[in-house]
NUVEXVO-76085 format. One record per residue: residue in three letters; x, y, z of N, C-alpha, C in turn. Coordinates in steps of 0.02 Angstrom, whole numbers, plus 32768, in hexadecimal, padded with zeros to 4 digits. Example, Ala and Ser with C-alpha at 12.3 -4.5 7.8 and 13.67 -1.06 7.14 Angstrom:
2
ALA82947EE4818682677F1F818682947F5B8186;SER82827F90816282AC7FCB816582858002818A;
//
This chain:
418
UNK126A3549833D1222354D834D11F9354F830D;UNK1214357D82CE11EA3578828B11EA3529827D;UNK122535118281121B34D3825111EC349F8291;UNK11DA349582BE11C3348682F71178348182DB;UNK115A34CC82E5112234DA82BE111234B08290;UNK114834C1824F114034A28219113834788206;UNK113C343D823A114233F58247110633E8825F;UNK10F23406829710A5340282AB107B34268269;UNK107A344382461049345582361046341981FA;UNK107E33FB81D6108A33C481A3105B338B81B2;UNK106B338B8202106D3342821F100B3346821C;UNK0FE8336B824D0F99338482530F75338D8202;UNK0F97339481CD0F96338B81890F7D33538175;UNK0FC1331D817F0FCA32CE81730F8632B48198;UNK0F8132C281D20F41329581F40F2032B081CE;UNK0EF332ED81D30EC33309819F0EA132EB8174;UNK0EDE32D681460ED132AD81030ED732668116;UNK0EF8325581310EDF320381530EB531FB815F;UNK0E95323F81930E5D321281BA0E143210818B;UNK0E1F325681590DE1326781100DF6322180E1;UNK0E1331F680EC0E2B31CC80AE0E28318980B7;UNK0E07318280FB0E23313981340E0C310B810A;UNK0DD130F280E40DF330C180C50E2F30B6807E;UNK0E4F30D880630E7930EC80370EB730DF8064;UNK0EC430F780BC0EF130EF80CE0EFC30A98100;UNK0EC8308F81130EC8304781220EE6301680F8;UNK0EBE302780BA0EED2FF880810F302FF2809A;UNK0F463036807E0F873042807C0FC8302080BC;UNK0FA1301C80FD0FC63009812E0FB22FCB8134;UNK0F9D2FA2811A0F8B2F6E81110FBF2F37810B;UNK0FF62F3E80D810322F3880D610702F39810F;UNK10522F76812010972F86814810702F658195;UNK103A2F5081AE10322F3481DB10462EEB81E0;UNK10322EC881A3103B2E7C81A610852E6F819A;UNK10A52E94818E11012EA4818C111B2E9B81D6;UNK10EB2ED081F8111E2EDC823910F92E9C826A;UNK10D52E8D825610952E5A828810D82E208272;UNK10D32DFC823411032DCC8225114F2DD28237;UNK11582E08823F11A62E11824B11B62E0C8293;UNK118E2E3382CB117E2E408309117A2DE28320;UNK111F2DDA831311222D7A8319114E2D4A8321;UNK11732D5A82DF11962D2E82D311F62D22830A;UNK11F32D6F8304122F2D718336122A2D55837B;UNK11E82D63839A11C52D5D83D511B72D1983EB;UNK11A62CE883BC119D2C9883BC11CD2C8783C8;UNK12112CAC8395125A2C71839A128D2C8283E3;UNK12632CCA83FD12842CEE8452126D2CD08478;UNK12202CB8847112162C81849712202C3984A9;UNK12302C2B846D124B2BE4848112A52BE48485;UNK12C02C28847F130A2C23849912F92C2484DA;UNK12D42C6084FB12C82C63853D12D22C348577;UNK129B2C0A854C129F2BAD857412AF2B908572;UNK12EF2B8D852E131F2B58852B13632B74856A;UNK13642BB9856313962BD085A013832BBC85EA;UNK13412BC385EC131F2BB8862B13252B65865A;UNK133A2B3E860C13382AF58611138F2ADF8624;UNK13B72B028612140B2AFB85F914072B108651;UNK13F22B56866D14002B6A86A013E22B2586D7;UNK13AA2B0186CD13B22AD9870713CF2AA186F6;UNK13D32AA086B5141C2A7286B914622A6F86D8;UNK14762AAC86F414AB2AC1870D14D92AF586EC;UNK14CC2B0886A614D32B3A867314F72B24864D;UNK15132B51861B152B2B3985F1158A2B4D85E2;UNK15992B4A860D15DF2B3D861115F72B198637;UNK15E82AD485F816082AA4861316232A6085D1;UNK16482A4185D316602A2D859C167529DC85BB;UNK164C29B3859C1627297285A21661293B8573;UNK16912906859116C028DF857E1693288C8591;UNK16812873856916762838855D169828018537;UNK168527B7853316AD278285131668278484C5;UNK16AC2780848D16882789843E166E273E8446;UNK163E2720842A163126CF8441164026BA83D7;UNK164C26EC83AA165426BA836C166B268E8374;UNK16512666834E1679261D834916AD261B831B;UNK16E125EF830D170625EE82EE16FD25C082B5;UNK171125C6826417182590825B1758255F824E;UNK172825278243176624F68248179624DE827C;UNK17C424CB829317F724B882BC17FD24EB82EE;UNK17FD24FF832A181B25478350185E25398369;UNK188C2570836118D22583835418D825768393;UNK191A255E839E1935255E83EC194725828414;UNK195025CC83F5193825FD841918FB2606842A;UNK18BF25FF83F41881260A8416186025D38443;UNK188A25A0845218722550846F18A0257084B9;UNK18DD259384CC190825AB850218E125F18530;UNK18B2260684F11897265B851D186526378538;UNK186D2678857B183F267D85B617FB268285AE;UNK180826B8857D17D426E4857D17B7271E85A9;UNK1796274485AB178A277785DC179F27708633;UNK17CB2799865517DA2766869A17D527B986C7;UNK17CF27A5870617E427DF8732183628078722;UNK185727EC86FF18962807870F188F284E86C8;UNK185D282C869D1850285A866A182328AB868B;UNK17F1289F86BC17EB28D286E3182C28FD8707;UNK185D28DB8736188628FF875918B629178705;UNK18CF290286DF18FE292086A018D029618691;UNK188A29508677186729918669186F29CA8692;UNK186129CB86D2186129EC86F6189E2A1986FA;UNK18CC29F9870C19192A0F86F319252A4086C2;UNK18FF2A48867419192A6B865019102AAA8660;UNK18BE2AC1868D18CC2B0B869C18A72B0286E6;UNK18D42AF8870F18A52AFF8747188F2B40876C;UNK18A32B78874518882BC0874C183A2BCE8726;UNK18352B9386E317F82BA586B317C22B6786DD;UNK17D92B3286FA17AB2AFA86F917972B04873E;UNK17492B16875117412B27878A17222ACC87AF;UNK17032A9D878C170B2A5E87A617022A3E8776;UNK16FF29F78782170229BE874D16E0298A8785;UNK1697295E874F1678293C8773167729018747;UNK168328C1877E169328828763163F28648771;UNK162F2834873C15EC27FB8732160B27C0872A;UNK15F2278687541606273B874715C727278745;UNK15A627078728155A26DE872D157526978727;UNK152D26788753152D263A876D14F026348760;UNK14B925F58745148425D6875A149D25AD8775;UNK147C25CA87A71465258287F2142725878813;UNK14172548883413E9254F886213F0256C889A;UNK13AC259688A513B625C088E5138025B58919;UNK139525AF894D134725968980135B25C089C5;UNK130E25CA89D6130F25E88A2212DD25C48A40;UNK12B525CF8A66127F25BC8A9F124125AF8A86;UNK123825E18A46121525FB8A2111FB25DB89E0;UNK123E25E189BE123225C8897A128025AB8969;UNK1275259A893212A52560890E12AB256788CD;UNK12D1258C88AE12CE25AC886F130E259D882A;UNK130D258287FF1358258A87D7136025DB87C9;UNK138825FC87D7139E265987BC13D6264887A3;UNK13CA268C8781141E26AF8770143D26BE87B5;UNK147226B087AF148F26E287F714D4270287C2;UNK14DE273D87F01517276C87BD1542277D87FF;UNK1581276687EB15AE277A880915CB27C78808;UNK15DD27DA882715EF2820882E163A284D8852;UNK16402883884216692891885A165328C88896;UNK165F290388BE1657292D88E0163C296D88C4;UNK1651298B8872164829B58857160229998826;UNK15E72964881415BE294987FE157229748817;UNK1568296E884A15272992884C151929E18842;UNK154629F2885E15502A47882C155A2A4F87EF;UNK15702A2087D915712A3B877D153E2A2A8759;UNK152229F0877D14DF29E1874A14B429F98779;UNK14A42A3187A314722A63879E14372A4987EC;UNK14572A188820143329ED884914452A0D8890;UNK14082A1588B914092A3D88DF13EF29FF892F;UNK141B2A178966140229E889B313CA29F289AE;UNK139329C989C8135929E089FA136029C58A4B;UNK1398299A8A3B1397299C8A9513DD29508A97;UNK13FD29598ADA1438293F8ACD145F295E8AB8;UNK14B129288A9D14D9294B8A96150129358A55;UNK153529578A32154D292C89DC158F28FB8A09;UNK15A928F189D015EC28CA89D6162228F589DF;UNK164328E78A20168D28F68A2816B128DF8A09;UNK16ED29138A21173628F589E4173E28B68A02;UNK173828AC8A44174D286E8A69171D28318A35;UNK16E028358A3E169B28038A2916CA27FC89DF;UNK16C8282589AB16EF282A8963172F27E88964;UNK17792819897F17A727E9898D17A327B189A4;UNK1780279789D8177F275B89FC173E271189D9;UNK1727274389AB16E62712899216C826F289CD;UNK16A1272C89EA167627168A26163C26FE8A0C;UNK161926D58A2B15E726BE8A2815A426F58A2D;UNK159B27168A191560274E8A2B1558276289D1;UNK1502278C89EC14D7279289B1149F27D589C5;UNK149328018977147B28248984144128128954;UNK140B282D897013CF28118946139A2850891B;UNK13A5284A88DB1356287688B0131B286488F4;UNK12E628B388E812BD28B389081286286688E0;UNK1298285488AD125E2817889D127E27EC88B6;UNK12CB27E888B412D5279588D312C427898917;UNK12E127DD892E12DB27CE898D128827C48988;UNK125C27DC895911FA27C0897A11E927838979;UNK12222774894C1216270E892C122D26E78962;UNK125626EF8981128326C789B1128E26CD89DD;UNK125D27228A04124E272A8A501211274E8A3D;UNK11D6272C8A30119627528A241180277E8A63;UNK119527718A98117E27858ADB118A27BC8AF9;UNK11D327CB8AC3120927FA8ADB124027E08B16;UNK125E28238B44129727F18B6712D627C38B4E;UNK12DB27D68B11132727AA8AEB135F27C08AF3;UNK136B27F18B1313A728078B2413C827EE8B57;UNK13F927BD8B401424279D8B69140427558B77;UNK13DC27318B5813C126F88B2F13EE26D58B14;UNK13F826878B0D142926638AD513F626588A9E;UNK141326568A7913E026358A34142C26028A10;UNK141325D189DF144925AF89D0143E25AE8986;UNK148D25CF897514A725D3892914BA25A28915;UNK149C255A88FB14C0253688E514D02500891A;UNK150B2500891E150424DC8960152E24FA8999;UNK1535253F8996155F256B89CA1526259289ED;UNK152525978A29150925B78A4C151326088A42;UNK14DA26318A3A14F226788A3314C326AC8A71;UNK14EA26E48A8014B9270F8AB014B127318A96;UNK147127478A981444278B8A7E146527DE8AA9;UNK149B28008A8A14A328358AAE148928798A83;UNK146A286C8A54144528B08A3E141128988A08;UNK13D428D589F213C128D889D213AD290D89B7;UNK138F29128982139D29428941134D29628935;UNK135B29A38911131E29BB891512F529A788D2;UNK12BE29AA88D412832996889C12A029DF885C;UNK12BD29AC882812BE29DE87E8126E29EA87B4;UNK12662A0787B3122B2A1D877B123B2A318744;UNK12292A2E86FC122E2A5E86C412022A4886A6;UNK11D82A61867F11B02A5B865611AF2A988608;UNK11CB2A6F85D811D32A9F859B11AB2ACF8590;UNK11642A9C8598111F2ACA856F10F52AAC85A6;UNK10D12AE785AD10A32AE785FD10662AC985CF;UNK10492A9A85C010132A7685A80FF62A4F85C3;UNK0FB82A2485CE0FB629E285F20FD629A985D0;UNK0FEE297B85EC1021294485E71062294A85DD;UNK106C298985D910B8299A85D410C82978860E;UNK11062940862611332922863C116129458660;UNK11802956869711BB295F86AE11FD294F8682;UNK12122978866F1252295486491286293A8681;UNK1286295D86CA12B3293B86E912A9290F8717;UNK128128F586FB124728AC872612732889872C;UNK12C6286886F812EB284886FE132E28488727;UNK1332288C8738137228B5875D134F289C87BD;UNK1315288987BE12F8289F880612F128508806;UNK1309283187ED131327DD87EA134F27CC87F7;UNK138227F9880C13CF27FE880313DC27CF8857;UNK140527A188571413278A88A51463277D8893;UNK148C27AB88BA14D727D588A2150127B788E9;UNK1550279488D31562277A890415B1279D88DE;UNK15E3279089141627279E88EB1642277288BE;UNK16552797888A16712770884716A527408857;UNK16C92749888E1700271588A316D826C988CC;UNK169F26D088D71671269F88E61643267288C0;UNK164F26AA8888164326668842166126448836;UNK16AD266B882616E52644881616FC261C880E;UNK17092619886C17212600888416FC25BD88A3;UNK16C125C888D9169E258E88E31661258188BF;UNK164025AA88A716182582886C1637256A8826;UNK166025888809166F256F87BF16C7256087D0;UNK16E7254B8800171E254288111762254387C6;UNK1752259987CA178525BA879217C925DC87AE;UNK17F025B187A3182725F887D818402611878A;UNK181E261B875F183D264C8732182026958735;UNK17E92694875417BC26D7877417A726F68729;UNK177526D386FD175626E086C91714270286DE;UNK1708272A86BA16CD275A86C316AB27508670;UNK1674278286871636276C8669162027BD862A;UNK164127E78661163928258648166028648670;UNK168D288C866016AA28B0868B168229098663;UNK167A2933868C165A2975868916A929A2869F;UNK16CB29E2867416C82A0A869416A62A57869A;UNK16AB2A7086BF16912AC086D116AE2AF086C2;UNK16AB2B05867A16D62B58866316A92B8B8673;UNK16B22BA9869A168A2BF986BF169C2C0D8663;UNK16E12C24864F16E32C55863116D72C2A85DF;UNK16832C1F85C016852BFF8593169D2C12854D;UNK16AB2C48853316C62C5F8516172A2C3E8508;UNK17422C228546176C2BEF8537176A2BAD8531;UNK173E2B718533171C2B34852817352B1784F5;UNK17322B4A84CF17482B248489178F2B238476;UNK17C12B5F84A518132B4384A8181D2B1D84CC;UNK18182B13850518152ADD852E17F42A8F851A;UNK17C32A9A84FB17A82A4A84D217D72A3884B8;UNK18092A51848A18462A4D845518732A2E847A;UNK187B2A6C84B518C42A4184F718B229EC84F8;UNK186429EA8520185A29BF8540184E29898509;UNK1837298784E1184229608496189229378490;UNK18BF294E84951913294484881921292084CE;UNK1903292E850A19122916853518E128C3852C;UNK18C828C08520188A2899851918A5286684EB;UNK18B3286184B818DE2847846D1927282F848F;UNK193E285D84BF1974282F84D7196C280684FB;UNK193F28188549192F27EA8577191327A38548;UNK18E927A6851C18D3276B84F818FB274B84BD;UNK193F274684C2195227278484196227478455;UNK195227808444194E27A2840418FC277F83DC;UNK18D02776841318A2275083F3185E27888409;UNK182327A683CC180127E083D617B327B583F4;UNK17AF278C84211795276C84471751278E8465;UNK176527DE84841723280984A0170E283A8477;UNK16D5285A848916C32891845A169F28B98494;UNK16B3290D846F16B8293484A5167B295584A0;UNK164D297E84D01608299784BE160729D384D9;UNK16202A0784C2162D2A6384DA15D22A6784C5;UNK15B62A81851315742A89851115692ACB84F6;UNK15932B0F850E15A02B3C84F315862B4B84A5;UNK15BE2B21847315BD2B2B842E15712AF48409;UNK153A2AC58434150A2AAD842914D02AE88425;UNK14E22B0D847A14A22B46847814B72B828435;UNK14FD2B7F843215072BCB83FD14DC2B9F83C2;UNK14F62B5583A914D92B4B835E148F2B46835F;UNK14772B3E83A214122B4283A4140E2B8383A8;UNK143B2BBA83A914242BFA839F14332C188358;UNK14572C06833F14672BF882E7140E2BE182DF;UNK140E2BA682DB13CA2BA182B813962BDA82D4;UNK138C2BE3831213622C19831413672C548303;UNK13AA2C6882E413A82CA282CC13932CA0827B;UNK13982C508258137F2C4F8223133E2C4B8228;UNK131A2C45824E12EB2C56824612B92C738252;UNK12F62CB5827812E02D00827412DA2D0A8238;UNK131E2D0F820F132A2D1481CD12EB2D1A8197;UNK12CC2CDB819A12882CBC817612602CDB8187;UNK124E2CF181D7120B2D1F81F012152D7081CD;UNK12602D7A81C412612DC181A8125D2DAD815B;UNK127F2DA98144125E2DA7811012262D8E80E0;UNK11F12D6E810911AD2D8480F011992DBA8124;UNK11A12DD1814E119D2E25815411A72E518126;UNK11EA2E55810A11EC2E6B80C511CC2E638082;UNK11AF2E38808811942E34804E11542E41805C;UNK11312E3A809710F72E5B809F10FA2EA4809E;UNK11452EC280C511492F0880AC115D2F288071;UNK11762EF0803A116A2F127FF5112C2F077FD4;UNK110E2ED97FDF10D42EDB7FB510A42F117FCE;UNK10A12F1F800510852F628026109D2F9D801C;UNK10E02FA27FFF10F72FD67FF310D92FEF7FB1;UNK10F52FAE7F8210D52FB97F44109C2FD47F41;UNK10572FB57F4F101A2FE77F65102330117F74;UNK1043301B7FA0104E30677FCB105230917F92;UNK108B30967F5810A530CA7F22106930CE7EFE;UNK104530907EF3100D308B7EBF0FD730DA7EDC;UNK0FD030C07F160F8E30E47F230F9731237F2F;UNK0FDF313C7F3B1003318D7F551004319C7F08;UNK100E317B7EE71017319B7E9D0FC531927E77;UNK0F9431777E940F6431837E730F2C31CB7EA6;UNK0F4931C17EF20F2E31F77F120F4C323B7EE8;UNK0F82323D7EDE0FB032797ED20F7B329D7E98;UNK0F6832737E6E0F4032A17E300F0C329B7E4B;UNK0EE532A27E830EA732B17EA90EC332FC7EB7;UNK0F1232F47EDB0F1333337EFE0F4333677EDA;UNK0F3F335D7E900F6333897E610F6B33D27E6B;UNK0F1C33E57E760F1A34357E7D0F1E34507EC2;UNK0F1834207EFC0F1434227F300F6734367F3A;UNK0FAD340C7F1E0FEF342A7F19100834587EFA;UNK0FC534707EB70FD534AB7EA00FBC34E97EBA;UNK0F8E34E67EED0F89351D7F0E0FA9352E7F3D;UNK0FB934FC7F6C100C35127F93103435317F75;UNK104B35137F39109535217F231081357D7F17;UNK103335867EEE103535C67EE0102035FE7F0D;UNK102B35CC7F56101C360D7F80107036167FAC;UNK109D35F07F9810D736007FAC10DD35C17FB2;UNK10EE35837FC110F535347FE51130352B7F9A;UNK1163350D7FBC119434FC7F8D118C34BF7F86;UNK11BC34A87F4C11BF345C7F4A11E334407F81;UNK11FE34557FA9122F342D7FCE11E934197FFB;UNK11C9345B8014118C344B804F115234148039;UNK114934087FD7110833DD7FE8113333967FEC;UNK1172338D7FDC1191334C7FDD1198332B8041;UNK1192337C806D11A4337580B01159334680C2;UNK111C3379809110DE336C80A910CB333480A1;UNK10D13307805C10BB32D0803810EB32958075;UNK112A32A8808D115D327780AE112E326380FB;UNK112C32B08101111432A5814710E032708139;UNK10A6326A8127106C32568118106D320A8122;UNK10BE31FB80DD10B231A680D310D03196811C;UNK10FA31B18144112E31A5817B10FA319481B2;UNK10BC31C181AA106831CB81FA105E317281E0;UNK1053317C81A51042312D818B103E30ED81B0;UNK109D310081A010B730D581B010CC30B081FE;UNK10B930E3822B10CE30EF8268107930C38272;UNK103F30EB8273100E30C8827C10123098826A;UNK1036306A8230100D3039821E104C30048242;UNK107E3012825910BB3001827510A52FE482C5;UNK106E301482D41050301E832310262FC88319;UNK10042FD982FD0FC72FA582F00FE62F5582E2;UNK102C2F5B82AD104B2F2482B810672F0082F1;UNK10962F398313109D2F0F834A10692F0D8378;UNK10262F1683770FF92F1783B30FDA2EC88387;UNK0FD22EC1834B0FBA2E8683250FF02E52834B;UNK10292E53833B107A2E3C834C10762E06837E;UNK10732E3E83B410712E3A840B10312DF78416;UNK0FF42E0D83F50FB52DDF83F20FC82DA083D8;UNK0FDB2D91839B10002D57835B10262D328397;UNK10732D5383B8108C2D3183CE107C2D0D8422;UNK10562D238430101E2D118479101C2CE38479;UNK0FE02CE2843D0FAE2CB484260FC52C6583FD;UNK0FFC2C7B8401102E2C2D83E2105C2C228411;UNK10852C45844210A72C1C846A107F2C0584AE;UNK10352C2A84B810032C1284E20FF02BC584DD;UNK0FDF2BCB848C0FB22B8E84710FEA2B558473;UNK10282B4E847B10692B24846E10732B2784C9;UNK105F2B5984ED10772B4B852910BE2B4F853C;UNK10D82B9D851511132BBE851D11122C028535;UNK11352C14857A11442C57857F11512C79856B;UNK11182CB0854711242CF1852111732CF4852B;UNK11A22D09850611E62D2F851611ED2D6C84EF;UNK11F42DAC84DD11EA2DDD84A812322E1684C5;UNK12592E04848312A12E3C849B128E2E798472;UNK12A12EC08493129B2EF9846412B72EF18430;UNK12E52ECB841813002EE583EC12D62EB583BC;UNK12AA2E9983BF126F2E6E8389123D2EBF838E;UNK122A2ED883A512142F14838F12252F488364;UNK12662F71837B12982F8B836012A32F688316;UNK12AB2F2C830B12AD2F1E82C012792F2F82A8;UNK12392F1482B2120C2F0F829911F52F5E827C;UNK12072F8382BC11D52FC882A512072FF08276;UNK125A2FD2827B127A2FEF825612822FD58213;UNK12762FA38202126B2F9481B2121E2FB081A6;UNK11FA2FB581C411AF2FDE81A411CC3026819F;UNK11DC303481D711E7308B81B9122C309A817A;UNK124B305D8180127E306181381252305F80E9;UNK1236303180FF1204301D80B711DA306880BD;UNK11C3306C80D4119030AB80D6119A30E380BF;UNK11F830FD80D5120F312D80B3120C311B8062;UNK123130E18062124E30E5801A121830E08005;UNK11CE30C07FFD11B230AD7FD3118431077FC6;UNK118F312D7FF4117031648001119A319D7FCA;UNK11DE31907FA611F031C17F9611D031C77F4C;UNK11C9319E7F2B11AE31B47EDB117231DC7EEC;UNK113C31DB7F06110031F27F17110132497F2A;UNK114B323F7F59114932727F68117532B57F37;UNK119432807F3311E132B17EDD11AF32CB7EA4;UNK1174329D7E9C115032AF7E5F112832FC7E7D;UNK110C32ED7EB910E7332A7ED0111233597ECA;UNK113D33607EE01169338A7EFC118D33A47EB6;UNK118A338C7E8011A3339F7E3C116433AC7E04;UNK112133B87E2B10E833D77DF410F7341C7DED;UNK10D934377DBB10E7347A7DA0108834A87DB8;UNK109D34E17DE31068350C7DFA1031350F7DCC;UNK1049352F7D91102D353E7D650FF234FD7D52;UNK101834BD7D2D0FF2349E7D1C0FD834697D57;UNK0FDB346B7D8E0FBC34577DC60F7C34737DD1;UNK0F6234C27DBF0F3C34DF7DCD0EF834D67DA1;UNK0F3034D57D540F0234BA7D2C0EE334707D0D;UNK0EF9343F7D4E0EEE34037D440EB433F07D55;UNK0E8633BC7D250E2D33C57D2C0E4D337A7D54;
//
């Protein structure tokens, strides 16, 4: 309870002389505000745009998932008769993958693309059409709005049927009513048995910002064995792009290795695809954003040393203002340990106020720029927590000479100091 007191009565001290000194102590926090404002800001800009890059991965279907495509370099010169004999990417390379852990691989989604012409009642259009497998619309993040997906039966048998993006089904049944409609792929007749819901994203809420998935809702999806087979008449069952689904991403990258060796054999011994762990893309865009946390803190720091520096300047030029003012403590009993408690407390009120004002500056700074960019504020505690904890670090240390010197004047000639 004494030392309790003793703390309040230090602390009602410190304001005292702050508030008799306010401009002497504005200066002083002057420093330590544009520290925590820059440090705070800066963390807060780069939480925001992780925010929405997660926000973007999630309607992508997330990010465990690890992306096997055909490498297209060219070769030079002559190509080897092994590389003139490979397939290249095929369905059978999906079922081998699958195989290596079918406890880790929760699905694997096959892409065949075709341009062809596509016509209904309506309209008459050249598209992409993308062949597909059953697991295809769940991994890339695509949801019914009415109808139904592809059976294993529709898959195996390369049925004639098609599911349509909410833009293709408006292009090619403006009227509505397409469900269960022919429209013609090419020159195969296809039935409309589902369609898909309207995707939205927009990075930065601005005017003219674009839909980024304006192109996903253009999607008109039939089974990959119907490319194949009657549009591109392949019985080697070559694909375009195979996806699989690691729940547990933290393994992606042993499994890439498996599926790598399996991959190098199925092809010849020839390194033909290249693999795309979405996983280890978002960790290295979080690498850069942590560099340039990095950069936002340290000009924090350096706004909190050059503030610090002031800081000592002006505690050591107040101090011989308040020479006799420590020599009359000391000679009415006040030890040195108490004016070093008193002088600490003081720079510490400082620092706390001027710590307050930063992040309230901070909070404003970072608003006012992911507003004007047309980014959702995002702000993690622990961009606070740094911030207020490198000001109150600087604060101590820069606080101790100021206070060691007080705290080591002599009564005597304190008293008699003009």
């Amino acid at each position: 309870m004494k030392s309790t007191g003793a703390f309040r009565v230090r602390l009602e001290s410190a304001w005292t002389e702050l508030h008799e000194n306010f401009g002497r102590s504005s200066l002083q926090t002057l420093g330590i505000v544009l520290g925590v404002a820059s440090v705070l800001g800066g963390f807060s800009i780069t939480d925001s745009f992780r925010k929405r890059s997660e926000a973007l991965y999630v309607k992508l279907g997330g990010l465990d998932k690890l992306n096997v495509q055909p490498n297209n370099t060219g070769n030079d010169g002559t190509p080897t008769a092994l590389q003139n004999a490979n397939l290249g990417l095929r369905h059978q390379d999906m079922e081998d993958g699958r195989e290596l852990d079918t406890a880790l691989v929760e699905g694997v989604s096959v892409q065949k693309n075709a341009r062809t012409r596509v016509r209904s009642a309506f309209a008459d259009q050249e598209r992409q059409v993308q062949g597909i497998n059953g697991d295809y619309l769940a991994i890339e993040g695509f949801d019914l709005a009415h109808g139904r997906s592809f059976s294993s039966a529709d898959i195996a048998n390369a049925s004639a049927v098609a599911v349509l993006g909410s833009e293709a089904f408006a292009t090619f049944f403006p009227s509505g009513g397409g469900l269960g409609s022919v429209i013609r792929v090419g020159d195969v007749p296809v039935t409309v048995i589902g369609v898909l819901r309207e995707r939205v994203f927009r990075f930065r809420d601005v005017p003219g910002q674009g839909n980024m998935f304006r192109r996903k809702n253009r999607l008109i999806a039939v089974p990959a064995a119907l490319v194949q087979q009657r549009m591109q008449g392949d019985r080697y069952q070559r694909v375009d792009r195979l996806t699989f689904r690691i729940p547990k991403v933290e393994s992606i990258s042993d499994f890439a290795k498996g599926l790598t060796s399996v991959l190098v054999t199925n092809h010849r011994l020839q390194s033909d695809v290249r693999l795309d762990d979405i996983a280890a893309r978002e960790r290295k865009r979080r690498d850069t954003g942590d560099a340039y946390n990095i950069i936002f803190m340290l000009s924090g720091v350096l706004a909190l040393l050059g503030g610090g520096i002031v800081n000592v300047n002006i505690q050591l030029a107040s101090l011989k203002e308040r020479v006799r003012e420590v020599g009359v403590k000391m000679a009415i009993g006040a030890s040195g340990r108490e004016i070093f408690k008193e002088f600490m407390t003081e720079a510490l009120l400082l620092t706390a106020l001027g710590s307050t004002v930063g992040l309230g500056i901070g909070i404003g700074f970072s608003w006012f720029i992911t507003h004007y960019i047309g980014v959702p504020l995002g702000m993690q505690p622990a961009s606070f927590l740094w911030a207020f904890a490198l000001a109150l670090c600087f604060g101590f240390l820069f606080a101790l000479v100021p206070a060691w010197k007080a705290s080591r004047l002599s009564p005597m000639e304190a008293l008699r100091y003009e």
